[in-house]
C-alpha positions in Angstrom: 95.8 87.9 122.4 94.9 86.3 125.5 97.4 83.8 126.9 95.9 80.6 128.4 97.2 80.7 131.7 97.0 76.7 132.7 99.4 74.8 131.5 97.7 71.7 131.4 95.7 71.5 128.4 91.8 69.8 127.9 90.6 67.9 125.0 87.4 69.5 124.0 85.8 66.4 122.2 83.0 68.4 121.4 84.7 71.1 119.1 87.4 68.8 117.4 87.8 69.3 113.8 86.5 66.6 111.9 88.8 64.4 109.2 86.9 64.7 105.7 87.6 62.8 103.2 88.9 66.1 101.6 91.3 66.4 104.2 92.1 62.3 103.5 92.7 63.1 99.7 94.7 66.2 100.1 97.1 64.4 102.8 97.4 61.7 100.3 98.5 64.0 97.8 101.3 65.6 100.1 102.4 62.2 100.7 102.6 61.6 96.8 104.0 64.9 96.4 107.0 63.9 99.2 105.3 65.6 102.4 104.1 62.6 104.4 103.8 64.7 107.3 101.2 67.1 106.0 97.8 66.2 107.2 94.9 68.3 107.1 92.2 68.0 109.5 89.2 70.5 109.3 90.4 73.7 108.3 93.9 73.5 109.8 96.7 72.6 107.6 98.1 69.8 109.5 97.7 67.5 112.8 101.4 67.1 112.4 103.9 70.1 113.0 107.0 69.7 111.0 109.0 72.4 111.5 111.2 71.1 108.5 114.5 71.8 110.6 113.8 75.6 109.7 115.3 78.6 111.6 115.3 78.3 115.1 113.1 81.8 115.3 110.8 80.8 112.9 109.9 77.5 114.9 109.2 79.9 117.8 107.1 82.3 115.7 104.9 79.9 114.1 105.3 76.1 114.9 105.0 76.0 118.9 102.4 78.7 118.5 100.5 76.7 116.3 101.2 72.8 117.8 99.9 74.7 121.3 96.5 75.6 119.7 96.2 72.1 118.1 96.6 70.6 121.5 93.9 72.5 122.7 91.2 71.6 120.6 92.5 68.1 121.2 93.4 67.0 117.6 97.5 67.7 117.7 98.6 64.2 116.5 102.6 64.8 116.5 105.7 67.4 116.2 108.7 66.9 114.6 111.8 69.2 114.8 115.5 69.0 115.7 117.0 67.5 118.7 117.3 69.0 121.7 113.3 71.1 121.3 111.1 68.2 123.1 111.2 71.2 126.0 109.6 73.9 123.3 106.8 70.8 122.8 106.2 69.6 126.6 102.1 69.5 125.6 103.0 67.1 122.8 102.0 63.6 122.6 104.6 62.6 119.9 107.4 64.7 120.1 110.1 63.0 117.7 113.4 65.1 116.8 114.6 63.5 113.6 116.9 67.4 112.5 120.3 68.1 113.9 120.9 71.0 111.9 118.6 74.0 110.7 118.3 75.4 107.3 116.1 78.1 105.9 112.8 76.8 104.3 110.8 78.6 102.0 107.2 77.5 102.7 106.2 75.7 106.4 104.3 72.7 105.2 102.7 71.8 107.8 101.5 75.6 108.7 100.9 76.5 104.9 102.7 80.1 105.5 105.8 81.5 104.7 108.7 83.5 106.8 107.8 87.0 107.9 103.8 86.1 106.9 101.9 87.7 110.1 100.8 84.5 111.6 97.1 83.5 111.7 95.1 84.1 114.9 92.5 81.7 114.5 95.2 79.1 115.0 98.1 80.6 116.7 98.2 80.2 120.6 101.9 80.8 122.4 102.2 78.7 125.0 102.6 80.2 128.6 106.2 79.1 129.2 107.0 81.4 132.3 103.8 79.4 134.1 105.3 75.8 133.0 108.9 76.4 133.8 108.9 79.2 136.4 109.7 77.0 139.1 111.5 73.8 137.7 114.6 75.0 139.4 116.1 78.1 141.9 118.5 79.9 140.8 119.5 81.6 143.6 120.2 85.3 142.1 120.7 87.8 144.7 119.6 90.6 142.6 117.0 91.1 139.8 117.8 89.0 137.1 119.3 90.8 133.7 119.7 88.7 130.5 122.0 89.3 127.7 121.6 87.4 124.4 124.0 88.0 121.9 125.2 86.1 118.8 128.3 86.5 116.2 128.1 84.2 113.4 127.9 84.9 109.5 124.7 86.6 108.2 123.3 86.6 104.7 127.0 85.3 103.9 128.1 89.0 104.9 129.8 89.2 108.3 128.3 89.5 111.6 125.9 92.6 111.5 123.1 92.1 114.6 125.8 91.5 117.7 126.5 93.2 120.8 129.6 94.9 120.8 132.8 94.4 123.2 132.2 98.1 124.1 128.6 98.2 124.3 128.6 95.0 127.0 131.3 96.8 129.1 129.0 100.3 129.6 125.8 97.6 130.2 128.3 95.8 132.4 128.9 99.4 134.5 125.2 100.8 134.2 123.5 97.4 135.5 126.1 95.8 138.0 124.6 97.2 141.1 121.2 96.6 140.7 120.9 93.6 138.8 122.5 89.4 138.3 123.7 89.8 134.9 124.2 86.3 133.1 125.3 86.7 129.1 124.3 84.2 126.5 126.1 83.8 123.5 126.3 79.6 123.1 128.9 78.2 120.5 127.7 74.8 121.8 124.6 73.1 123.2 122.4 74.0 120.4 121.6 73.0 116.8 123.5 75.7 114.7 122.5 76.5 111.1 123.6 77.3 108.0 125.6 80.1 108.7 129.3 79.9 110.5 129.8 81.0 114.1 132.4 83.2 114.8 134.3 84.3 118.0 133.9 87.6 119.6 136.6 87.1 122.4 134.4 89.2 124.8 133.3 86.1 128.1 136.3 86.2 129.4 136.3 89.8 129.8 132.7 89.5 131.1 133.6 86.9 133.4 136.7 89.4 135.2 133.9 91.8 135.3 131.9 89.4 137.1 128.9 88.6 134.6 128.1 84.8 135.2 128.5 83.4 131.5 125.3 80.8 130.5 127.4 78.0 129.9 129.1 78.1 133.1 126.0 78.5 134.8 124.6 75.3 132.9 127.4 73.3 134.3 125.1 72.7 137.2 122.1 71.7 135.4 123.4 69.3 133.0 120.1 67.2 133.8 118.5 69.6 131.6 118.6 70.3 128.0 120.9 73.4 127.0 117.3 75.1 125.4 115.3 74.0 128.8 117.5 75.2 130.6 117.2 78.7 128.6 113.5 78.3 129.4 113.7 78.2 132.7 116.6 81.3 132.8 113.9 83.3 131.1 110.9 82.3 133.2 112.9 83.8 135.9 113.8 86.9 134.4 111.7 90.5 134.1 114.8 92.0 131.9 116.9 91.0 128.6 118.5 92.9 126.4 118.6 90.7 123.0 119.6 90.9 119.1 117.4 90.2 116.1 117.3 86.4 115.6 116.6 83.5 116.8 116.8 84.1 120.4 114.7 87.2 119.9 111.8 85.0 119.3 112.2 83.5 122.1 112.6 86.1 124.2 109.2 87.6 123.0 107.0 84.4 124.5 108.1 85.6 127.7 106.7 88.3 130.2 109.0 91.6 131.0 110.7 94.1 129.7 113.2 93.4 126.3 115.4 95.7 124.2 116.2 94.5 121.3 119.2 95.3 118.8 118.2 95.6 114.8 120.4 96.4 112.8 119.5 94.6 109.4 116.8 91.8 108.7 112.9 91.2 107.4 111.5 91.7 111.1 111.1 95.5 110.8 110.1 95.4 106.8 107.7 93.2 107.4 106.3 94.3 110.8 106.8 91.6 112.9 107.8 93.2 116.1 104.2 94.3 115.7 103.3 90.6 116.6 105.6 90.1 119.6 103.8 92.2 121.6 100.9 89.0 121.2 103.4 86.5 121.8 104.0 87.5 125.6 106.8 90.2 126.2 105.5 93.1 128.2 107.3 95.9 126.8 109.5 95.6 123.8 111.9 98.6 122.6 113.7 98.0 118.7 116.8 99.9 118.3 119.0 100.1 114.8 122.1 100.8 116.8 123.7 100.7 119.8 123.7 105.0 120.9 120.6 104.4 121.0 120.0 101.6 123.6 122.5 103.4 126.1 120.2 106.6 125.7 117.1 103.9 127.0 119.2 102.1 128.9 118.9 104.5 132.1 115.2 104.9 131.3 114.8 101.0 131.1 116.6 100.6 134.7 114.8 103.1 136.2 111.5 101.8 134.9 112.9 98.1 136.0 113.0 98.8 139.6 109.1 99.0 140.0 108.5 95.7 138.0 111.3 93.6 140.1 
């Protein structure tokens, strides 16, 4: 899909959907039916994105996609989501975060589809993040920029399954450290956790002997920003990351470069939506179901690095 490469964003009077009274009765019946924010306008669902507090990855899959195409065509009345996402929504007129905590949801309301649906193409437009935060601040890495997003927190009530090893982020830490800034992301605070409990790993301050700057120490400077803006502007300045299914995987994927991804367990691969990252702005994206197998690329993915730093 082609990504609109301007961050600023027209109103095209001429092509705006038109409010029926079709689209007046059906809003009235979401209202009835406990949905105020549902409201159709021509043949989108909503003018309104409520992400319903839902998983942070899902937001990133379908809501910002689709509240980026409604501000094109100039008929995006308002977003709603948790606090802290007004950065995710910077093309927004009404950006109001009303969540402070996420929760899975069934059905999108505002989007009419469901998680792990293939979004819609005629109404799905990621927004060109790198462009709009490339150069909001300088982070002054002397080497190539490497990302590592990892989590560790409870998953389908079973313990932690999609995580990075202890082992695993020492051999990155010895493969990478000479040709790249490696900074590791695994927050336990900033953000707007879930449903499901974080746990500890004990690995950053390992990392941080080992000389890996750790995100949140990093973020000590830039506590002007939002902890997810600030991730924005991290990744618009990175060509490499090495992520785990999830949340931050999504975000990862609306972002130019090269990403290896961790999968161990999780609807992703069932229902082919790696298939659609590849539209959502990553340049090359490699799924792995185990670790082995990412130090086998890993070498390969360096070598390949070097001609896209």
């Amino acid at each position: 899909m082609q990504r609109n490469q301007n961050p600023r964003l027209a109103c095209h009077s001429d092509i705006n959907p038109k409010l029926s009274w079709s689209n007046r009765l059906a809003a009235l019946k979401h209202r009835l039916q406990g949905r105020p924010n549902v409201r159709p306008i021509g043949p989108y669902p909503s003018s309104i994105v409520d992400s319903q507090g839902c998983e942070f990855g899902y937001e990133m899959f379908y809501h910002v996609p689709y509240a980026y195409h409604l501000a094109k065509v100039g008929c995006l009345q308002r977003t709603v989501s948790c606090s802290g996402t007004k950065c995710f929504y910077f093309f927004s007129p009404d950006h109001r975060e009303v969540y402070d905590r996420r929760q899975f949801v069934k059905h999108l309301d505002s989007i009419d589809q469901r998680p792990h649906e293939s979004p819609d193409a005629n109404r799905w437009d990621p927004p060109n993040f790198a462009a709009h935060y490339g150069n909001k601040i300088d982070l002054h890495f002397p080497k190539p920029l490497l990302l590592i997003f990892n989590k560790y927190n409870v998953e389908w009530d079973h313990p932690p399954i999609n995580f990075l090893s202890t082992a695993f982020l020492d051999r990155v830490v010895q493969k990478t450290q000479d040709r790249f800034s490696l900074v590791y992301l695994r927050p336990t605070s900033h953000i707007v956790h879930d449903h499901m409990p974080v746990g500890n790993l004990n690995e950053k301050e390992r990392l941080r002997e080992q000389g890996v700057i750790l995100g949140e120490d990093l973020y000590e400077d830039y506590q002007h920003l939002s902890f997810n803006e600030f991730q924005l502007c991290l990744l618009s300045q990175s060509q490499h990351r090495i992520a785990v299914q999830g949340g931050a995987a999504y975000l990862n994927a609306l972002f130019p470069g090269q990403m290896m991804l961790l999968h161990r367990y999780g609807g992703e691969q069932l229902h082919g939506n790696y298939i659609d990252f590849n539209r959502m702005g990553v340049t090359e994206l490699t799924v792995h179901n185990n670790e082995f197998d990412m130090l086998d690329r890993l070498d390969q993915f360096n070598h390949s690095l070097r001609h896209v730093a």
